[in-house]
C-alpha positions as CSV (number, residue, x, y, z in Angstrom):
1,X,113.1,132.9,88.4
2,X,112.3,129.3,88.5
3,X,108.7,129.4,86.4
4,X,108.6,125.7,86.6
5,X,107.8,125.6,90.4
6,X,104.8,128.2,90.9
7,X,104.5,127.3,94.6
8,X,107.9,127.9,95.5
9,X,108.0,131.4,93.5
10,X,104.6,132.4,95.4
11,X,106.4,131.1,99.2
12,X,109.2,133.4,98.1
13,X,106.8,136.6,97.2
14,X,105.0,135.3,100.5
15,X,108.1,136.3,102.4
16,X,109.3,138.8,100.3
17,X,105.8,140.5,101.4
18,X,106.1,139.8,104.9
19,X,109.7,141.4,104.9
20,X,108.3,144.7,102.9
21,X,105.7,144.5,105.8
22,X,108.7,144.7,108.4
23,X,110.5,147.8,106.6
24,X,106.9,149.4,106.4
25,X,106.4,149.0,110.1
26,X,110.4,150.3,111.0
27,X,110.2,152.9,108.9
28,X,107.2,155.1,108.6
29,X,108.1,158.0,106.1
30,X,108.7,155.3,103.6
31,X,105.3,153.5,103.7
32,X,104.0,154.6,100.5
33,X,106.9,153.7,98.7
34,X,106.5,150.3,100.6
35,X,103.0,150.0,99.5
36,X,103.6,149.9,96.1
37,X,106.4,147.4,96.3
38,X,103.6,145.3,98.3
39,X,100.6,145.9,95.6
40,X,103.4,145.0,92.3
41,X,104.1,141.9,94.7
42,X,100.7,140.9,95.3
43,X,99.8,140.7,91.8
44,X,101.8,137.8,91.2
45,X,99.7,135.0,92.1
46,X,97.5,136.1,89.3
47,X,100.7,136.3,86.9
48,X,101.6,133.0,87.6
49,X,97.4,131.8,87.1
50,X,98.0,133.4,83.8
51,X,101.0,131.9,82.4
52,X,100.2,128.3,83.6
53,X,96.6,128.9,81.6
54,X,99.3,130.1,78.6
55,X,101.4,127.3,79.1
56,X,98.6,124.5,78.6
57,X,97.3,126.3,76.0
58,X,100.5,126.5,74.2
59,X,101.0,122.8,75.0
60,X,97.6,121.8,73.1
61,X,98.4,124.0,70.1
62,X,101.7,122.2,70.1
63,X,100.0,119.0,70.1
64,X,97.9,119.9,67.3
65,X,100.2,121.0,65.1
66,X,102.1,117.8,65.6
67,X,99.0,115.8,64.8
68,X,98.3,118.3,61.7
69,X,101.4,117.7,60.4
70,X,101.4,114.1,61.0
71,X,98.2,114.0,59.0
72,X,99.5,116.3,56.5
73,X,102.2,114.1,55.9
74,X,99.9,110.7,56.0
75,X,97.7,112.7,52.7
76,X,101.1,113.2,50.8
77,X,101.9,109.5,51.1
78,X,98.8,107.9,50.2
79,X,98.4,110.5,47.6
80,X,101.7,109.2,45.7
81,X,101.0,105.8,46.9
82,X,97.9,105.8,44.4
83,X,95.3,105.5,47.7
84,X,91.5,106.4,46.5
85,X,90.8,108.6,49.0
86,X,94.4,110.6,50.5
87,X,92.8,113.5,52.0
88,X,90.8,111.3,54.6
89,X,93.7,111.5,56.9
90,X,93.4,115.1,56.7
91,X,89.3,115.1,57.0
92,X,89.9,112.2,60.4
93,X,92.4,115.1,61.9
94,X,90.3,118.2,61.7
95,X,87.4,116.7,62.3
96,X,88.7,114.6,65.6
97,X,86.8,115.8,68.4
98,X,90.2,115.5,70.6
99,X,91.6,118.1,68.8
100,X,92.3,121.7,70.6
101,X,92.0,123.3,66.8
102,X,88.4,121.8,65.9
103,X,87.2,123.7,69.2
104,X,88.9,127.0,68.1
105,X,88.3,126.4,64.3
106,X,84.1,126.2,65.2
107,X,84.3,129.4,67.2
């Protein structure tokens, strides 16, 4: 499964659906069976809602931590480079509104 392309993974459970739909209608003592298969497929759209909302999420903690680091790393240097005030970089990072971890740090 292809999680990159969320349309073309929901056309496929479309006609995955629609052939379940067929084999429900052909054969009759097996429609209970069928209608499971159908519910367990029509939960996927909202699978695929949920990992895309994971995804970004997982992207913007990314993000942060690259930026936390990079600050991190900007402290250590101006620290050993004699700068008055090394933790600032630190202080301007967690204290950037545009950062995903000031919004789940305030929580």
């Amino acid at each position: 499964m292809n999680i990159s392309r969320p349309a073309e993974t929901t056309t496929r459970n479309d006609m995955a659906r629609d052939i379940i739909a067929g084999f429900a209608a052909v054969t009759p003592t097996l429609t209970g069976a069928w209608r499971l298969i159908d519910i367990a497929l029509a939960d996927l759209p909202a699978v695929l809602a949920d990992l895309g909302r994971a995804r970004a999420e997982l992207e913007a903690v990314r993000l942060d931590r690259a930026n936390l680091l990079a600050a991190i790393s900007a402290a250590l240097a101006a620290d050993i480079e004699g700068e008055p005030d090394p933790l600032g970089y630190l202080r301007d990072e967690l204290d950037s509104p545009d950062t995903p971890a000031v919004t789940r740090r305030h929580r």
